[in-house]
N, C-alpha and C positions, 0 to 999 in steps of 0.2 A: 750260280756262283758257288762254286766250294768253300767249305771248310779248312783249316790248317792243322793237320793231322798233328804239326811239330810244333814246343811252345818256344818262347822266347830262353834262353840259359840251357837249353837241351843239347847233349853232344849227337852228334849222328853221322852216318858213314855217307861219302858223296863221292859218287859215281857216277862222274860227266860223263853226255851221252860222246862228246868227243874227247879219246883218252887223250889226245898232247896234253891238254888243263892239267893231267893228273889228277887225283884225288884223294882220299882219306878223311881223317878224323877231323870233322868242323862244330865248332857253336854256332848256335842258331842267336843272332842279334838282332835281328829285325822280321819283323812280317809284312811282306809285299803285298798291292794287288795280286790279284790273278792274271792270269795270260792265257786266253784260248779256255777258258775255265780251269784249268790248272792251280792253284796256290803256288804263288814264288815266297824264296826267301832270301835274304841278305844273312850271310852266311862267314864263321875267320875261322881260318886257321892258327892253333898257336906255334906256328913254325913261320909265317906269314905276316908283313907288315898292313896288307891290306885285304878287303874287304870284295867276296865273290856272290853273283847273284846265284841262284839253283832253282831251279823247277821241282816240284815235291817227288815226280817221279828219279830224280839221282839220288836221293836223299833214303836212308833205312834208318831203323832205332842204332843206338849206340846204345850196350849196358856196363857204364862204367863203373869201377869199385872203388 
């Protein structure tokens, strides 16, 4: 089982592996099980009323100022 590379209030950039989703700029709100050994996370946008899952691999650091 892996590690979760991302903490819980982290911004990071999300890169579904299918682009209709769309993607961009999300908080990390929750930390999933794993899938397949992967790290999921439960993941918002704030342009977004609700709440997306992501596998660790759509997911990059965000350095916001």
């Amino acid at each position: 089982m892996s590690d979760h590379k991302f903490k819980i209030g982290q911004f990071v950039n999300y890169k579904p592996r299918v682009k209709s989703l769309g993607g961009g700029v999300y908080r990390i709100v929750q930390l999933m099980s794993p899938a397949d050994d992967e790290p999921l996370y439960r993941i918002k946008s704030e342009t977004e009323a609700h709440l997306r899952s992501a596998m660790e691999s759509e997911l990059s650091p965000l350095n916001r100022r």
